[in-house]
C-alpha positions in Angstrom: 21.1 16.7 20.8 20.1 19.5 18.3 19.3 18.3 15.0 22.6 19.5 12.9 24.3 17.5 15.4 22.8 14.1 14.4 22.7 15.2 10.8 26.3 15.5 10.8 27.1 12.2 12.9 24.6 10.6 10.0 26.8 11.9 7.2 30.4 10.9 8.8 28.7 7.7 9.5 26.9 7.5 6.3 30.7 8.5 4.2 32.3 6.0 6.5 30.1 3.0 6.0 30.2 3.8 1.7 34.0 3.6 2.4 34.4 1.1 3.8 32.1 -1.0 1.7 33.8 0.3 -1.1 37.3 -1.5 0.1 35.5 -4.7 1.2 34.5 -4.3 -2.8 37.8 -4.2 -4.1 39.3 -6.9 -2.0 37.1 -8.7 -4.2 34.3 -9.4 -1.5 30.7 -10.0 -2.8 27.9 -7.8 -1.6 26.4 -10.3 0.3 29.1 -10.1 2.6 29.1 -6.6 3.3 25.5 -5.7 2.7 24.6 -5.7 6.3 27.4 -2.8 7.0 25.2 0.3 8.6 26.1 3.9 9.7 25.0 4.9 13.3 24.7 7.7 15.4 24.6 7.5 19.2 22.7 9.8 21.2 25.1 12.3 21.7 25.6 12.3 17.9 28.5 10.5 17.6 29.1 8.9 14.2 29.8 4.5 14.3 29.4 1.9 11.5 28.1 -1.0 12.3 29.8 -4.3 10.9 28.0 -7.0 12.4 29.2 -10.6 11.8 31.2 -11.2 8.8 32.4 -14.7 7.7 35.8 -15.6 9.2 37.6 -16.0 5.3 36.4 -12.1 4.9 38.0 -11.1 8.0 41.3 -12.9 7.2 41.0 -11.4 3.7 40.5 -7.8 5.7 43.2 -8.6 7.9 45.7 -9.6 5.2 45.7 -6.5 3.3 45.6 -4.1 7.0 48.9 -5.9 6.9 49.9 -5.7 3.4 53.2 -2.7 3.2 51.3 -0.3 1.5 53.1 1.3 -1.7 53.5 5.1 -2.0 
């Protein structure tokens, strides 16, 4: 993998992770439950975040509002 490759994966991954840390944020979730969210590229340069273990109350919060109708 070329260099521009990874640097790309690292920036989708990078915009995904600041995403989705931003919604964990304003589901009212403290940092220290999210704080261990990473961005990742794979050796082909393909962009992943990382979300490790989160307590089971976050992931019901999470999965609550995935369900939640959401309003136009």
């Amino acid at each position: 993998m070329d260099m521009r490759t990874w640097r790309d994966g690292r920036t989708r991954a990078s915009d995904a992770t600041e995403a989705m840390r931003a919604a964990l944020s304003a589901l009212g979730l403290p940092e220290s439950v999210w704080s261990g969210i990473r961005p990742t590229v794979t050796h082909t340069g393909r962009p992943y975040v990382h979300l490790g273990m989160l307590p089971a109350d976050a992931i019901e919060r999470i999965a609550q509002a995935l369900r939640a109708p959401s309003t136009p």
